[in-house]
C-alpha positions in Angstrom: 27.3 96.1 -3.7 28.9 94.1 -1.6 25.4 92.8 -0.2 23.8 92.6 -3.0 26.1 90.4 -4.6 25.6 87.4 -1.4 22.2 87.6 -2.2 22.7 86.8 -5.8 25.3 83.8 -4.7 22.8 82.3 -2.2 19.8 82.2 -5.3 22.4 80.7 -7.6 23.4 78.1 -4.8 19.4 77.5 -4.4 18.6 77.2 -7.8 21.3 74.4 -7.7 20.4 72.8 -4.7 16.9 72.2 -5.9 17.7 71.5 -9.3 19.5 68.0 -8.0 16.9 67.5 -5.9 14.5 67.8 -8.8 16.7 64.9 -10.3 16.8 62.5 -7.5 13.3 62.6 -6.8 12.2 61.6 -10.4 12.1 57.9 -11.3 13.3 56.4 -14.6 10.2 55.4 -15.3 8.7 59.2 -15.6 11.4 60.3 -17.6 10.5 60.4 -21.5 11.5 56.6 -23.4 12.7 55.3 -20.0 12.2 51.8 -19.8 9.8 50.5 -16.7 11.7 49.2 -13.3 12.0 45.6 -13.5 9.7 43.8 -11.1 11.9 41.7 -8.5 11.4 37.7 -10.0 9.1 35.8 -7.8 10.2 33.4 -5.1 10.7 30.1 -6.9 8.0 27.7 -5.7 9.2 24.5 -3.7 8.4 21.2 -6.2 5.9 19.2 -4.4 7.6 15.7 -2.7 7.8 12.8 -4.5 5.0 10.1 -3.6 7.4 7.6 -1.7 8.2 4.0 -4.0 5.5 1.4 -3.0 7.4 -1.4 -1.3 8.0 -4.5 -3.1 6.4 -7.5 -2.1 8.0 -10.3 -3.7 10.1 -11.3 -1.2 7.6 -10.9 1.4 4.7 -13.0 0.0 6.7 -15.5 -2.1 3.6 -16.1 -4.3 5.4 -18.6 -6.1 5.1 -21.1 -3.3 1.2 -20.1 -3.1 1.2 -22.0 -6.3 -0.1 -25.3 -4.6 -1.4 -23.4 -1.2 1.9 -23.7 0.0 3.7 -20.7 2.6 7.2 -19.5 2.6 8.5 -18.9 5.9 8.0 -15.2 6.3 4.4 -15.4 4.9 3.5 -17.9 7.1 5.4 -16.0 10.3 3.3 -12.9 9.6 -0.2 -15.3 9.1 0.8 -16.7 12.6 1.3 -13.6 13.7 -2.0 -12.4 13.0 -3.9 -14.3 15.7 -2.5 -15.4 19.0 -4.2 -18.2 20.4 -4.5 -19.8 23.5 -2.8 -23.3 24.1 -5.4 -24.3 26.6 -8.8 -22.8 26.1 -8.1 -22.8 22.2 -10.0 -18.9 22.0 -7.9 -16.7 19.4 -7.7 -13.1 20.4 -5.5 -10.4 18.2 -2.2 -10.3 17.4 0.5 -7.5 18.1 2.6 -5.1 15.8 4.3 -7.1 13.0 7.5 -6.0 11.7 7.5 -6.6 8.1 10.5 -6.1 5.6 10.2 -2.8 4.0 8.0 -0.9 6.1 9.2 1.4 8.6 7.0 0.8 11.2 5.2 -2.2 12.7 1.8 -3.5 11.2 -1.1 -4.2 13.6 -3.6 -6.3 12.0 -7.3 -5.8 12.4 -9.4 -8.5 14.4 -12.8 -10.6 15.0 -14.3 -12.6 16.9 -18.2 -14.2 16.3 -19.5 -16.8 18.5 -23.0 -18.6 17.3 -24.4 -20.6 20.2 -27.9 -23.1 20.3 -28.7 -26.6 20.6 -25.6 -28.3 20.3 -24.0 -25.9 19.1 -21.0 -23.6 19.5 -19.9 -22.0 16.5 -17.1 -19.7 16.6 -15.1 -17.6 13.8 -12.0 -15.7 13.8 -11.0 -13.3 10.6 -8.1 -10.7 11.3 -6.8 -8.8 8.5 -3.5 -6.9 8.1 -3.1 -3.9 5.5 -0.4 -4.4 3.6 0.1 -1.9 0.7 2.7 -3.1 -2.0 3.6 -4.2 -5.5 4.1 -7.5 -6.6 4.9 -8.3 -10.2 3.3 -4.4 -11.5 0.1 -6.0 -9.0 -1.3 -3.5 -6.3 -1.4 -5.8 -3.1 -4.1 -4.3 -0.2 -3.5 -6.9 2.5 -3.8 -9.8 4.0 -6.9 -11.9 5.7 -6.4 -15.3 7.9 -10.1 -16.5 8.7 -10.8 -19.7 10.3 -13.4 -21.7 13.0 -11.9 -22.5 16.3 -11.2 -25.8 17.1 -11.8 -27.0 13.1 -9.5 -27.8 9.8 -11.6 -24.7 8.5 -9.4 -21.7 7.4 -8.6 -20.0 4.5 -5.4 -17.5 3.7 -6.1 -14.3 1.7 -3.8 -12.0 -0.6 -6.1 -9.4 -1.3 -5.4 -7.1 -4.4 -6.5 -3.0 -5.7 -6.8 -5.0 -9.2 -9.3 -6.7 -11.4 -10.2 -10.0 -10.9 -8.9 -11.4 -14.5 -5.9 -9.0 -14.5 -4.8 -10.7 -10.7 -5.6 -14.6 -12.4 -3.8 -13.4 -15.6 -0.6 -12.0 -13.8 -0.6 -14.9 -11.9 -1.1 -17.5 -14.1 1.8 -15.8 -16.2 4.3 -16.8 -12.9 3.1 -20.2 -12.5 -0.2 -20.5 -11.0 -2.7 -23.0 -12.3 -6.2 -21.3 -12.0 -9.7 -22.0 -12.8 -12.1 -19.3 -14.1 -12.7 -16.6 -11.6 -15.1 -17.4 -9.0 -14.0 -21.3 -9.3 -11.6 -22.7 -6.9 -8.9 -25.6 -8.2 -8.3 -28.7 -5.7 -4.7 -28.6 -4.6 -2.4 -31.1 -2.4 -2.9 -34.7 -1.7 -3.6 -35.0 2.3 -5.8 -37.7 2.6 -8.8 -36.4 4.4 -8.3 -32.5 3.9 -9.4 -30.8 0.7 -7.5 -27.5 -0.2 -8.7 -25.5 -3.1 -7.0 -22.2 -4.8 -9.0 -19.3 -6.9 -9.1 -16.2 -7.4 -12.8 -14.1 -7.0 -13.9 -10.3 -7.1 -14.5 -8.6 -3.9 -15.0 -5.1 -3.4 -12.5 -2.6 -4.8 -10.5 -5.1 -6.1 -9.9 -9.4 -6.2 -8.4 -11.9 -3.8 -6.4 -15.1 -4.2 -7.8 -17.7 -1.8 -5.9 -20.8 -0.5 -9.0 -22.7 1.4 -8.6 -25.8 3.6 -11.5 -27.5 4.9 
């Protein structure tokens, strides 16, 4: 009896046993009306970074003293600055890094050099450019461009613009500029013997004001 009655305790104790196993092994989700495990959110995405604020130009090209082909003085520092040229032999070469207000690094301008040569002649130009991404009065600046002959009163100063030709003249006669019709250049200054005109034209992807002397 005795016997028999541990073998009837151990099945009961068995039965047991794998009757909690039976309820640990089953999900929620397989149980009749459970509701379904909630899927873990998804990692939050990182928001993309902001485009950094073009710089503003105003103080930097002081366009309101371009009015008459005038330069303020850090315009015309960073024109200089463009071209080095030699006191003695007169030949231009490029200029170095430019530190300019608002950027965080120099600027190196761009350079070149063309020489035409013949009878009697000797011909040679000089055009560096300087990028120069910024806003100016809601205008998208591109750069900058000093050209000029060697040894000559020829040279012109370029602000070059990421904007229509009319929408450049129309901003600009809005601050002060008098301009002719695009494509037309306006005489400017009164130094007897040197003519300087102002205009604005189209050029590719966008317009340029031109202050020309020669």
């Amino acid at each position: 009896m005795r016997g028999r009655a541990i073998v009837v305790a151990a099945a009961v104790i068995l039965l047991l046993l794998a009757g909690v196993l039976i309820l640990i092994l089953r999900q929620p989700s397989e149980r009749e009306g459970a509701p379904p495990s909630p899927r873990p959110p998804p990692a939050a995405e990182k928001a993309a970074p902001s485009p950094p604020e073009p710089v503003d130009l105003g103080s930097v090209l002081d366009l309101q003293r371009l009015t008459d082909c005038s330069r303020g003085p850090r315009l015309a520092a960073i024109f200089e600055q463009m071209v080095r040229v030699d006191p003695n032999t007169f030949e231009s070469r490029r200029g170095g890094p430019i530190e300019v207000p608002g950027y965080d690094r120099p600027l190196v301008p761009t350079f070149e050099r063309l020489r035409e040569t013949g009878d009697n002649l000797d011909i040679r130009s000089v055009t560096a450019d300087l990028d120069l991404p910024g806003r100016w009065h809601g205008l998208a600046v591109a750069g900058l461009r000093r050209s000029f002959y060697e040894e000559s009163d020829a040279s012109a100063i370029d602000i070059r613009f990421a904007e229509p030709p009319e929408r450049v003249r129309e901003t600009l006669i809005r601050h002060g500029f008098r301009l002719p019709p695009v494509g037309e250049g306006r005489e400017v200054g009164d130094e007897p013997g040197i003519s300087v005109t102002i205009g604005v034209a189209p050029i590719e992807g966008g317009a340029v004001l031109t202050c020309a002397t020669g």
